[in-house]
C-alpha positions in Angstrom: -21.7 20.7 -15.4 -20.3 21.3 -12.1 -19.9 24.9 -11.4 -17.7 24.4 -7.7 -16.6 21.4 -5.9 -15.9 22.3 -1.5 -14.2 19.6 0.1 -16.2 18.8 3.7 -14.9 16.5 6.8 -17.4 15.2 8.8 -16.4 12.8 11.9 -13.5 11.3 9.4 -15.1 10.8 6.7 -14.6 13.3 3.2 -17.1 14.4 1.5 -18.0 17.1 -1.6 -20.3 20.3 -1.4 -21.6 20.5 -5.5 -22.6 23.9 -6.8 -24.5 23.0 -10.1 -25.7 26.8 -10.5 -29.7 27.3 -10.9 -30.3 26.6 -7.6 -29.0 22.9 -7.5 -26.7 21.6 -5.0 -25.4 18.2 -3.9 -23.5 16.6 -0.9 -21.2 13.3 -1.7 -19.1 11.2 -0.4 -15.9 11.8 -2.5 -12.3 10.9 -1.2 -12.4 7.6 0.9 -10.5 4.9 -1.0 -13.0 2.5 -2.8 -16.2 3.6 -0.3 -17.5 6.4 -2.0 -20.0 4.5 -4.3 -21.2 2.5 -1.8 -21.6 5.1 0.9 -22.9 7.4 -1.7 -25.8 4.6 -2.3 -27.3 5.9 1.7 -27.2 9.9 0.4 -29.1 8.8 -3.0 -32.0 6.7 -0.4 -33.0 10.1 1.3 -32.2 12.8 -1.5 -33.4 11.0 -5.1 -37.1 10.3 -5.6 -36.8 7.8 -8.1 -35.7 5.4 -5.5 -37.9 2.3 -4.9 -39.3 4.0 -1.7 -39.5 7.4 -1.1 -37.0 9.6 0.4 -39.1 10.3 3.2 -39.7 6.5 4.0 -36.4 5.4 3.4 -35.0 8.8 5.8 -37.0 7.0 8.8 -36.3 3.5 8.1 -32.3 4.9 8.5 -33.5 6.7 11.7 -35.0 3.4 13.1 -31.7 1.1 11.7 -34.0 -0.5 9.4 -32.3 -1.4 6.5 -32.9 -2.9 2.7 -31.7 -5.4 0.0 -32.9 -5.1 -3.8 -30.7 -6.1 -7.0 -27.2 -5.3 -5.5 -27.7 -2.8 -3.7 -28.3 -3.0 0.0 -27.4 -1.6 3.6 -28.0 -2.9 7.1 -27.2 -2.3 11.1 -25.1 -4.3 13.0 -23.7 -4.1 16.8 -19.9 -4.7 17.6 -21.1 -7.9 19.2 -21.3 -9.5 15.5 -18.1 -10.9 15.5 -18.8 -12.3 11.6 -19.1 -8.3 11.2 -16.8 -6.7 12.7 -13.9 -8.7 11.8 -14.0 -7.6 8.4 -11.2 -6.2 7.6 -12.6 -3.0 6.1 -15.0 -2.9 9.1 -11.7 -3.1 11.2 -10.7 -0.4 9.8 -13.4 1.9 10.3 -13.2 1.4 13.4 -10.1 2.5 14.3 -10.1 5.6 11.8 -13.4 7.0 13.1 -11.9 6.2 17.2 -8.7 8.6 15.8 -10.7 11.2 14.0 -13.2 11.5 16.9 -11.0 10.8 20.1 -13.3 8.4 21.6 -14.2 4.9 21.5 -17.1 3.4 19.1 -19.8 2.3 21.4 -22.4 2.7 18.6 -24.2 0.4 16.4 -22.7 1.2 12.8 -24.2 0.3 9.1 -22.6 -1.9 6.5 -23.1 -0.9 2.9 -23.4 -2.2 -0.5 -23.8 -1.5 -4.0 -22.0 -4.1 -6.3 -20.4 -7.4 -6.6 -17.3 -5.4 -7.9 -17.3 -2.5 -5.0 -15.8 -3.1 -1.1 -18.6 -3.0 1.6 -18.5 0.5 3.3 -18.7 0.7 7.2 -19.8 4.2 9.0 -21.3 3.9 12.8 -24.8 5.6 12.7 -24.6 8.4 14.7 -22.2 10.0 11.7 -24.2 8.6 9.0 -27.2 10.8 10.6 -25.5 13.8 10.7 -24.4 13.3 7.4 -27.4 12.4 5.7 -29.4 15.3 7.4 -27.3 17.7 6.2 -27.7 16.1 2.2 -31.1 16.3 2.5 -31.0 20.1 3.6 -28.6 20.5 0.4 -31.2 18.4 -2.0 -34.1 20.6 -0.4 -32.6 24.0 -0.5 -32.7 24.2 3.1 -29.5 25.2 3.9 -29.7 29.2 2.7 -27.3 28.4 0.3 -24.3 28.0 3.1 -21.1 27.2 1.4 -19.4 24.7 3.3 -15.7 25.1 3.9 -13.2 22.4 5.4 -10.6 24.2 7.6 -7.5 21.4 7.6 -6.9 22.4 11.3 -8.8 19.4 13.2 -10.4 18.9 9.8 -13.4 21.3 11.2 -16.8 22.2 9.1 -17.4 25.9 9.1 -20.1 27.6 7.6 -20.2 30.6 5.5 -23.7 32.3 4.7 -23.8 34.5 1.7 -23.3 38.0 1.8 -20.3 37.5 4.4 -16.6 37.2 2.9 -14.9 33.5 3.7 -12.2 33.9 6.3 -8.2 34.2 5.2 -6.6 31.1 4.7 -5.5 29.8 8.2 -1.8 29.6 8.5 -0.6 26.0 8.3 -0.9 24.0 11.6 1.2 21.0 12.0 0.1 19.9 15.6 -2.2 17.2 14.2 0.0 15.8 11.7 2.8 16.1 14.0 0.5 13.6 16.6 -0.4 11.5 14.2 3.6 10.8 12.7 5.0 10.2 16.3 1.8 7.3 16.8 2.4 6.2 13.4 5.9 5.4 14.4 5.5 3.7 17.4 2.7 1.5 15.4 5.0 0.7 12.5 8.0 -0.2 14.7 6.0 -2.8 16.9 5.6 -5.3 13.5 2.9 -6.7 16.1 -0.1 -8.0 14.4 -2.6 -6.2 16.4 -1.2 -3.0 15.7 -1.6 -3.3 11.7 -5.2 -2.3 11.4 -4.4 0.9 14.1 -1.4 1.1 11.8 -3.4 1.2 8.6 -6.4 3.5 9.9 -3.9 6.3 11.0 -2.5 6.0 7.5 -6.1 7.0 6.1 -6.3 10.0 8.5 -2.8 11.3 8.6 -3.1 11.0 4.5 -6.4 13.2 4.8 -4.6 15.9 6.5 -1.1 15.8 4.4 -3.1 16.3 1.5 -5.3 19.3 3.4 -1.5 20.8 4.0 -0.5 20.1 0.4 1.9 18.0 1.5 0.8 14.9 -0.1 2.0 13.4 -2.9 4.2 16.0 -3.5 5.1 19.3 -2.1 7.3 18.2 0.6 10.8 19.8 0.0 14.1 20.1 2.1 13.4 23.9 3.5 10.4 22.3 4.8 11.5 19.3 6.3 14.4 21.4 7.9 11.8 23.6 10.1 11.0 21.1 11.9 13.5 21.2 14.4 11.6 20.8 18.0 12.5 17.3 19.3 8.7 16.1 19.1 8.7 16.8 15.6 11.6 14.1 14.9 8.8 11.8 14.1 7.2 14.4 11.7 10.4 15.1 10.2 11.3 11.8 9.5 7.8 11.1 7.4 8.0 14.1 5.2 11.6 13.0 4.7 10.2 9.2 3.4 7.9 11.1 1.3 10.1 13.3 -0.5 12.6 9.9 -0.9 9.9 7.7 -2.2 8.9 11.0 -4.6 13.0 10.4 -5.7 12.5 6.5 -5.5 9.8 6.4 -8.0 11.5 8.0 -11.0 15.3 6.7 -10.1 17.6 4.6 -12.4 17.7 1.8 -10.0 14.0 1.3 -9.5 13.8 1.2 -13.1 16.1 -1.3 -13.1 14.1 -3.7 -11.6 10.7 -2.4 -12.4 10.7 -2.5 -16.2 7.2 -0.5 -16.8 8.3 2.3 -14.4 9.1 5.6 -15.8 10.8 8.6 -14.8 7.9 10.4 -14.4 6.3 7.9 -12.0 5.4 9.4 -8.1 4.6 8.3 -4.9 1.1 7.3 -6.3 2.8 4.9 -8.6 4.8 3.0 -5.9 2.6 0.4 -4.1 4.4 1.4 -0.8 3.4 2.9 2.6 4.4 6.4 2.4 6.4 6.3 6.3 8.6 3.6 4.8 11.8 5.2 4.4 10.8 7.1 8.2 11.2 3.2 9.6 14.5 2.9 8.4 14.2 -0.5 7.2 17.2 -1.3 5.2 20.9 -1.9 7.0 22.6 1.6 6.2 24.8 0.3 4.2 23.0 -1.1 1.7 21.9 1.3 -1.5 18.3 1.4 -0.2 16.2 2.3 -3.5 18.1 -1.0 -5.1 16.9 -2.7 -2.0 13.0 -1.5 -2.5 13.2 -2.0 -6.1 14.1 -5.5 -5.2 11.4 -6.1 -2.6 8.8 -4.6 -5.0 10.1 -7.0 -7.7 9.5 -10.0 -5.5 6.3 -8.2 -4.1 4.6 -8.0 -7.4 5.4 -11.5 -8.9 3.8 -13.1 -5.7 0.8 -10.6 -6.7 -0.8 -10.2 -3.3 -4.1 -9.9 -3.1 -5.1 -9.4 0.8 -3.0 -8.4 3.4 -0.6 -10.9 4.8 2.8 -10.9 5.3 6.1 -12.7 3.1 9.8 -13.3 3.5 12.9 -12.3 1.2 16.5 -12.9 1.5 19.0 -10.0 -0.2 22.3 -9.9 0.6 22.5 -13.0 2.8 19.8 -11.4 5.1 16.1 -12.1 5.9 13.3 -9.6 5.2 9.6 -9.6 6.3 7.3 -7.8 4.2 4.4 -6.5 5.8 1.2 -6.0 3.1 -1.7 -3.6 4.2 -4.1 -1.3 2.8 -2.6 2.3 2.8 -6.3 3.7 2.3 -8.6 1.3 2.6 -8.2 0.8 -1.1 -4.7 0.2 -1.9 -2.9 -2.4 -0.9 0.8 -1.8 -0.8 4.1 -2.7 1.5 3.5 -1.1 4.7 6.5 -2.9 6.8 9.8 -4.3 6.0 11.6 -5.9 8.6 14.7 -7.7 8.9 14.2 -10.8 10.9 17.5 -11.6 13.4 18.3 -15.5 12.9 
């Protein structure tokens, strides 16, 4: 039984501190779309001794970028001058979310992981996979004093707290991240360029990360809120928590039901397959109804059942639509864009 779960950000990437009690700790991966079991597959190499090789071994092979295939499960090193690699899509991704998370460019040779037929490949540049799997293995050796690891959602910083010392107050809120993040989101998500859908999508993952930090995602947006943000470089701010709290309203409503027959009144944001900034990129004429408009384009969305980002056309009300399809997460795959095209 787990006795306390402490969420950790490292370089982008989330991660879980486990308290198991009798002296037994753990650090996962835990909160990156459909990565974690793959990613978690590199903690398991250095921190569980029943592994083919031992810890030890396995700790320097990782050092040295040597890597290792054996019955589905395997992890190797590439440079960004693979271009078979690195145009993966979820490699793409990576990419751009660690760049965002760490303000600089990824220079780095990176690892590609695996575990399963049925589980993405997971991407992390080395230098982060290092610091990450050092710190497990001080966890899985009790190395670590017992620290209790505490994410602060400003900047997503690590701080450390050693026993005997009280944890800090809860910071107030800070919205200057968040508030960054919205205004680059916009200008991404207005372009409909091609080239800006993977920075599109990766800026999702990270401004996701820290709405939820802020208990702001899925719910806990209300008007109050959304009203204090009055300076004139929070309109872009504004605006998302505003789409949020709409698609919240969307997902329940009459006329969503209407053309989604399975969805209930009770349904949320999770429930929509639809980019949360939506409604912030205005993308209906303002005089249509614009939940009957979604519930439409989700409709026509679903019965073409999309698989892999692309991009489709609709015509309502004697106009032409684009629909943009993206992951949101890196797992879900959902309407980022709707556009109407000028003829």
């Amino acid at each position: 039984m787990v006795y306390k779960k402490t969420p950790v950000t490292i370089d982008g990437y989330r991660l879980a501190y486990y308290e198991y009690g009798e002296d037994r700790y753990s650090l996962q991966f835990d909160g990156n779309g459909g990565y974690d079991q793959a990613l978690n597959v590199l903690i398991g190499e250095v921190t569980q001794p029943d592994r083919r090789t031992p810890p030890h071994v396995n700790w320097s092979n990782l050092q040295n970028g040597i890597g290792r295939s054996d019955q589905g499960v395997g992890y190797s090193q590439h440079t960004l001058e693979e271009s078979e690699i690195v145009q993966i899509p979820a490699c793409i991704e990576m990419k751009a979310a660690w760049e965002l998370a760490n303000g600089r460019p990824l220079e780095e040779p990176f690892w590609m992981a695996m575990v399963n037929w049925n589980a993405p490949n997971a991407f992390i540049p080395h230098s982060s996979l290092m610091k990450i799997l050092e710190l497990a293995r001080a966890v899985a050796q009790g190395e670590t004093d017992q620290v209790v690891l505490l994410t602060v959602a400003q900047g997503s910083r690590t701080k450390v707290i050693r026993p005997g010392k009280s944890a800090p107050q809860k910071p107030k809120p800070n919205y200057d991240l968040v508030t960054r993040y919205a205004r680059e989101l916009s200008t991404l998500s207005a372009s409909g360029k091609t080239q800006d859908l993977a920075s599109a999508s990766a800026k999702r993952r990270i401004l996701k990360i820290e709405l939820e930090a802020l208990g702001l995602y899925p719910e806990g947006v209300h008007d109050r809120l959304i009203g204090s943000f009055d300076r004139a470089d929070q309109q872009a701010l504004r605006q998302l928590l505003a789409s949020i709290l709409s698609l919240n309203e969307y997902a329940g409503s009459e006329a969503r039901r209407q053309w989604i027959p399975e969805a209930t009144e009770n349904d949320t944001l999770a429930q929509v397959p639809v980019a949360f900034d939506l409604f912030a990129q205005q993308p209906f004429p303002e005089d249509w109804h614009a939940f009957d408009a979604l519930g439409r384009c989700e409709r026509i969305w679903k019965d073409q059942q999309i698989t892999a980002p692309t991009f489709s056309y609709v015509k309502l009300f004697g106009r032409r639509l684009k629909l943009i399809t993206n992951y949101e997460d890196g797992e879900r795959l959902v309407i980022t864009s709707i556009h109407e095209m000028k003829l």
